[in-house]
C-alpha positions as CSV (number, residue, x, y, z in Angstrom):
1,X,-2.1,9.9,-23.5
2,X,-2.3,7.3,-20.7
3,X,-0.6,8.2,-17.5
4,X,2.7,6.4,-16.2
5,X,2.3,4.5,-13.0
6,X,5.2,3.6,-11.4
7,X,4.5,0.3,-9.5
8,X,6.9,-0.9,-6.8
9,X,8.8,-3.8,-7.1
10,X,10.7,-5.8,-3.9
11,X,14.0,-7.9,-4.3
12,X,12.6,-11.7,-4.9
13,X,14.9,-14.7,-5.2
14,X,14.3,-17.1,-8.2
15,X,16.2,-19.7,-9.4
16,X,16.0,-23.7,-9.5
17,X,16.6,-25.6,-6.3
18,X,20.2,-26.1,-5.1
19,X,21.6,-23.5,-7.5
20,X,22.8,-20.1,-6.3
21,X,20.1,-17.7,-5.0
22,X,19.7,-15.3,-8.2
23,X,18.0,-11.9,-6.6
24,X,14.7,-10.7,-9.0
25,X,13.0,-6.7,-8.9
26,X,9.2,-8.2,-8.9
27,X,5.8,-7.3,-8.5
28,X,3.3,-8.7,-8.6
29,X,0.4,-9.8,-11.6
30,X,-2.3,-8.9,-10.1
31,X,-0.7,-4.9,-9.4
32,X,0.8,-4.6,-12.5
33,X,-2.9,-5.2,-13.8
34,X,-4.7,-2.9,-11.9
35,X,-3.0,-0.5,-12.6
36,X,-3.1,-0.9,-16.2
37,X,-6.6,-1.6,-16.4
38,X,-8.4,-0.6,-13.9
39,X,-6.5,3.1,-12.8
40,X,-5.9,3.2,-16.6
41,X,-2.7,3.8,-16.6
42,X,0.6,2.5,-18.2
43,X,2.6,0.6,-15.4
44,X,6.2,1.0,-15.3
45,X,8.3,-1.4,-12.7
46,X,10.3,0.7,-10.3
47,X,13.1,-1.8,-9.2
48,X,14.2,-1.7,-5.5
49,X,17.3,0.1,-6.5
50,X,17.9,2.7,-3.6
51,X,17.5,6.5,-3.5
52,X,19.5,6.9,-6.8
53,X,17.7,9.0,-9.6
54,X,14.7,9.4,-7.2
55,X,14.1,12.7,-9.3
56,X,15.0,11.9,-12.5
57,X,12.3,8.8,-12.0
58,X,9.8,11.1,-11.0
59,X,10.2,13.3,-13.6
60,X,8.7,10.6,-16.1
61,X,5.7,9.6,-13.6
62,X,2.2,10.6,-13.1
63,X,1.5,8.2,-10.0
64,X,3.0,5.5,-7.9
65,X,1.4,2.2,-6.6
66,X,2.8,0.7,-3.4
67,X,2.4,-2.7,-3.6
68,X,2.7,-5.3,-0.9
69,X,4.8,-7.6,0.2
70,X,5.3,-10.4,2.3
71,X,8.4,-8.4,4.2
72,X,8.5,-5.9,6.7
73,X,9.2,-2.3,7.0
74,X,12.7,-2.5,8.7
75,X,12.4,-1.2,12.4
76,X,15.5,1.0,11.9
77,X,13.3,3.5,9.9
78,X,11.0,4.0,13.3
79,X,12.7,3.4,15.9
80,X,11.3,0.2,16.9
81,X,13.5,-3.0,18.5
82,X,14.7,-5.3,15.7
83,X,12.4,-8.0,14.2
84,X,12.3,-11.0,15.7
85,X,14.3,-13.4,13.9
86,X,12.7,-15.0,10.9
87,X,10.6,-12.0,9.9
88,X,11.1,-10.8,6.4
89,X,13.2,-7.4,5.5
90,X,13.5,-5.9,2.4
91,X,16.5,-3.1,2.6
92,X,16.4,-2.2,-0.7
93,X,12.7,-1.7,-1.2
94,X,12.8,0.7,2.4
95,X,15.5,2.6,0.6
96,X,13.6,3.1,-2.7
97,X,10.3,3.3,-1.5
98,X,10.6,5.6,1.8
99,X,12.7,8.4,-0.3
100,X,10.3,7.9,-3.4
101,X,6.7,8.4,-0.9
102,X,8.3,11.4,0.7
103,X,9.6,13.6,-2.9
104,X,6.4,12.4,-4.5
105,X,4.1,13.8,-2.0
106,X,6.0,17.1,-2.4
107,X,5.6,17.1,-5.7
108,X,2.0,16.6,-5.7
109,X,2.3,13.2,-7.8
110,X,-1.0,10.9,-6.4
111,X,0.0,7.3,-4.2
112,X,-1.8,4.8,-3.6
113,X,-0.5,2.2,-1.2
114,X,-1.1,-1.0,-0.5
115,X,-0.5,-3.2,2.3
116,X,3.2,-2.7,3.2
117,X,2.9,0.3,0.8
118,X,0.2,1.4,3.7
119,X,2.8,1.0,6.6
120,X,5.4,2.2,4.6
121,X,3.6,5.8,4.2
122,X,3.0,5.8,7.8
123,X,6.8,5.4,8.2
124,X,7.9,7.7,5.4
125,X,5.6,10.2,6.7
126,X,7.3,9.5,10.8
127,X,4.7,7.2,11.9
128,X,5.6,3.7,13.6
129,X,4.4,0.3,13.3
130,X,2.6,-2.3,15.8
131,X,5.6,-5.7,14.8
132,X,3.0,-8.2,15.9
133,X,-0.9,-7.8,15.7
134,X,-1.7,-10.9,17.0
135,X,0.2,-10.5,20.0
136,X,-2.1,-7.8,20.9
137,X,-4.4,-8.1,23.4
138,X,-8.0,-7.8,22.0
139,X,-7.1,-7.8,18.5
140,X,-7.8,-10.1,15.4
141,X,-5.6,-12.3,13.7
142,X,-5.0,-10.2,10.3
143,X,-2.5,-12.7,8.6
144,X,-3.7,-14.9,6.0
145,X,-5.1,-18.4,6.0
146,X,-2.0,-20.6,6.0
147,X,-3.1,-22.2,2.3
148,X,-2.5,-22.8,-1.5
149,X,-5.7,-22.3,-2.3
150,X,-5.6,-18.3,-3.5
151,X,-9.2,-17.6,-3.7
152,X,-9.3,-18.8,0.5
153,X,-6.4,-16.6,0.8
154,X,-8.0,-13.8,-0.8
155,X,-11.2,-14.1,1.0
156,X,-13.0,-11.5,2.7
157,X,-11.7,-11.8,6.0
158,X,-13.4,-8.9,8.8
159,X,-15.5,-6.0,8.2
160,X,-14.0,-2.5,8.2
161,X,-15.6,1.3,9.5
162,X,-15.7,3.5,7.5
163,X,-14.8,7.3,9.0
164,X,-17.9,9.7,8.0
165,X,-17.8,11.7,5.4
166,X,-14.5,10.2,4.0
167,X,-13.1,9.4,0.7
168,X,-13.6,5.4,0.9
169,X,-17.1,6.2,2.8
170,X,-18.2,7.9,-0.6
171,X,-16.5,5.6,-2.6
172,X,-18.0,2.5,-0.7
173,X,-21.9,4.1,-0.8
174,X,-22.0,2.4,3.0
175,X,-20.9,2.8,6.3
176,X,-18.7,-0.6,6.1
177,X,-17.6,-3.0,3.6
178,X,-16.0,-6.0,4.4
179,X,-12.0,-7.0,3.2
180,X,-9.5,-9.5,2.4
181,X,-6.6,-9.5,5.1
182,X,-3.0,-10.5,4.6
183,X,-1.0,-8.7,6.9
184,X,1.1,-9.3,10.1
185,X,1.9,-5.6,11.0
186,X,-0.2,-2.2,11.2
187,X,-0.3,1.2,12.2
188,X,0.6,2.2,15.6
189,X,1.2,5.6,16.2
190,X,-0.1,7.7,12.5
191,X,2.0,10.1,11.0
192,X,1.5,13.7,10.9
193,X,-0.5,14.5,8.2
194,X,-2.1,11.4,7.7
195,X,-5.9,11.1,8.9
196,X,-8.2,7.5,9.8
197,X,-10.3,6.5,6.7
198,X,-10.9,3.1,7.7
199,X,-11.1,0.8,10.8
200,X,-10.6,-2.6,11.7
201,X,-13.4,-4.2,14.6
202,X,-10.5,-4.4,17.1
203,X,-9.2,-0.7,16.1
204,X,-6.5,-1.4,14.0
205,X,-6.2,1.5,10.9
206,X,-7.2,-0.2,7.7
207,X,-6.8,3.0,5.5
208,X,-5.6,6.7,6.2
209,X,-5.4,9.3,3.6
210,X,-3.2,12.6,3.2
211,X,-4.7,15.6,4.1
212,X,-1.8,17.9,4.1
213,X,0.7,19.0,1.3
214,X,0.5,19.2,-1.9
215,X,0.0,15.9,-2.5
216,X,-2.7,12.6,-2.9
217,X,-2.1,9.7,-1.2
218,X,-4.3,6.9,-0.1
219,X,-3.7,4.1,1.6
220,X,-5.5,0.6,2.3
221,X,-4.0,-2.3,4.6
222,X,-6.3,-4.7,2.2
223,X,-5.5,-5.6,-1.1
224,X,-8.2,-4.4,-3.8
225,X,-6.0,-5.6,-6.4
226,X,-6.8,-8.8,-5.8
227,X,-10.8,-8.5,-6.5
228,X,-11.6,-5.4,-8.2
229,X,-13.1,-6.7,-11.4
230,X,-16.0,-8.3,-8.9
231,X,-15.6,-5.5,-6.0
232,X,-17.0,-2.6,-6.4
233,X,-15.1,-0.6,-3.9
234,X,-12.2,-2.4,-5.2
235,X,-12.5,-1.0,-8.5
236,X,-13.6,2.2,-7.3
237,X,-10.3,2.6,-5.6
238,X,-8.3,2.2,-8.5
239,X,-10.6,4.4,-10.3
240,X,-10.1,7.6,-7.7
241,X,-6.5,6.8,-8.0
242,X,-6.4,6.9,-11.7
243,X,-8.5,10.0,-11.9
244,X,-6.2,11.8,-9.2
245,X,-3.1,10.3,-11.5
246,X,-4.4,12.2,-14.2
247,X,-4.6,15.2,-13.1
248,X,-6.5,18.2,-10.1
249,X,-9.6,18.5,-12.1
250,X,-10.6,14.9,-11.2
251,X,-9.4,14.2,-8.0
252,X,-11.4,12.8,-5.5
253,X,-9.9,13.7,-2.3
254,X,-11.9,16.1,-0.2
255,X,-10.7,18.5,2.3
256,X,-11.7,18.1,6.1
């Protein structure tokens, strides 16, 4: 029987010009797809709902997929000074998503996280978040190329390090690979719990991994789901994920 992946969906407003804003649960295609075909698993939507029937969701899940987003973390769950005005939130997802990391990990059911889904493990986990990357001194401009083209926006972007000996350093068969990057925030300060698998040129963390509880979690600031039926690594991610979604035997994480 194929494992159930619970992907995570933000609040999205549809609807036809000048009618009334009509608020959505989405995800996107290209998630939902990965997880179905490349982790093998049967994706189930987990609408941005709040912390109600946390438990009685996870009782019916194998593994969770933290997408990403175009919002932001909210600053209240960190202790960071509010966003500047104009910068996306997404209350609902932080109140769904936060709770959902944290019981998950305790019960040992595998995450992978994506993009926000990276930043919101930090923060689940009591790590904090650099706001603006770009206004950092020494440090790359990680936000997409302002475009409709979605193969440019897509694009590998930098390079990323690989820490030594880690799970996306066996995965990758290399020291470094190189990434798509689509983000405006990052890591600051990691969460307990959480090591470095994966480093930017300018230092930000591109991917960290659990390495205490009961739990698997791995997370990526790039998004594989947007290449992995031409990226190796890509796929490979995906595939570790699936393997730790169904079940200890095949799990790829590695102690330190």
């Amino acid at each position: 029987m194929r494992p159930f992946i619970g992907v995570s969906c933000c609040i999205k407003i549809f609807g036809p010009a000048g009618s009334a804003p009509l608020p959505n649960h989405a995800a996107s295609d290209a998630a939902v797809r990965a997880a179905a075909e490349a982790a093998c698993g049967v994706p189930l939507l987990v609408p941005a709902l709040g912390e109600a029937d946390i438990n009685c969701l996870l009782d019916r899940l194998d593994g969770i997929l933290l997408t990403g987003s175009r919002s932001m973390v909210s600053p209240c769950h960190y202790g960071g000074p509010p966003h500047a005005d104009g910068v996306p939130e997404d209350t609902s997802r932080d109140a769904t998503t936060l709770p959902l990391i944290r019981a998950a990990l305790a019960r040992g059911i595998p995450v992978l996280a994506i993009c926000r889904g990276l930043q919101e493990l930090n923060v689940a986990l009591g790590g904090t978040l650099h706001q603006d990357l770009a206004g950092l001194p020494g440090r790359l401009d990680h936000r997409a190329p302002v475009t409709e083209d979605v193969a440019v926006r897509f694009g590998k972007a930098h390079d990323i390090a690989f820490t030594s000996g880690g799970v996306l350093h066996r995965l990758a068969g290399a020291p470094t690979a190189r990434v798509n990057s689509l983000h405006h925030q990052g890591i600051a300060h990691l969460a307990p719990g959480l090591a470095v698998e994966a480093v930017a040129p300018d230092g930000t963390i591109e991917a960290v991994r659990l390495v205490s509880g009961p739990g698997w979690a791995l997370g990526v600031q790039w998004h594989p789901e947007a290449d992995w039926r031409s990226d190796s690594l890509s796929r490979r991610i995906f595939e570790a994920f699936g393997d730790a979604v169904r079940g200890p035997a095949q799990m790829a994480m590695a102690a330190d």
